[in-house]
N, C-alpha and C positions, 0 to 999 in steps of 0.2 A: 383430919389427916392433912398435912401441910409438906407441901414439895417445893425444893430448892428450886430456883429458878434458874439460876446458872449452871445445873449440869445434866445429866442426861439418864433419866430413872427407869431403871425396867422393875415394874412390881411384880409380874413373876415372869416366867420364861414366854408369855402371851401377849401381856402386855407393856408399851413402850409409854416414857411420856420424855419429850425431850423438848425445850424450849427453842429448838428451833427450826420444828417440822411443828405445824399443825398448830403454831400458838402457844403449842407447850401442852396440847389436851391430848390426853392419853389415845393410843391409836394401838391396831392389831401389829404386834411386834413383825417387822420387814415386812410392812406396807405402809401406805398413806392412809387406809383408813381407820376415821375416830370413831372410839366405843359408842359415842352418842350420836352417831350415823346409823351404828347397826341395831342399837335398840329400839332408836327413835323408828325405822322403816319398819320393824316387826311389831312395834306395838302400834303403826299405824296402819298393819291389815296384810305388811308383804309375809308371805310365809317361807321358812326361814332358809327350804332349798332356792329359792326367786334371791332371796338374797347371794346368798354363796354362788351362784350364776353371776348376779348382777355383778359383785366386788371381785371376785375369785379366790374365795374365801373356802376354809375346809367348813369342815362341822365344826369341829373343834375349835378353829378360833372363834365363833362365832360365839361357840358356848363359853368362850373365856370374855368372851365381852358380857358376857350375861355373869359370870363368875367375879369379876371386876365391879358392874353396877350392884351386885349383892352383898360385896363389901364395902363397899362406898354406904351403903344403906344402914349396912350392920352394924356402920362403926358410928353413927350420925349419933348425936347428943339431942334429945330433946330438952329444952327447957319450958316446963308449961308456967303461964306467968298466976 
């Protein structure tokens, strides 16, 4: 999956990626934070209401970041050599 650099993508109503907040790495739509914040602290043991405390996050977004990395996964190409 390949995104324009120069303009500013919402992939769905949750998530944002805009090159020029955050790097251009996708982030919880109207906020700063990136999807690879919120997965990376719950897959490192925070559980997920400590997060939504911590960022001030609903459920809901949180669960789109997680909606986000499963299409990101979904859509990946393997090539086995």
């Amino acid at each position: 999956m390949l995104y324009s650099i120069c303009m500013k993508k919402q992939t769905n109503t949750d998530i944002t990626i805009d090159p020029k907040m955050k790097f251009g790495k996708p982030v919880i739509t109207g906020t700063r934070v990136p999807v690879d914040l919120v997965v990376g602290k719950i897959a490192g043991g925070m559980e997920i209401e400590e997060v939504e405390k911590e960022y001030n996050l609903t459920h809901e977004e949180v669960l789109a970041a997680f909606r986000y990395a499963a299409e990101l996964i979904a859509s990946e190409e393997v090539h086995i050599a």
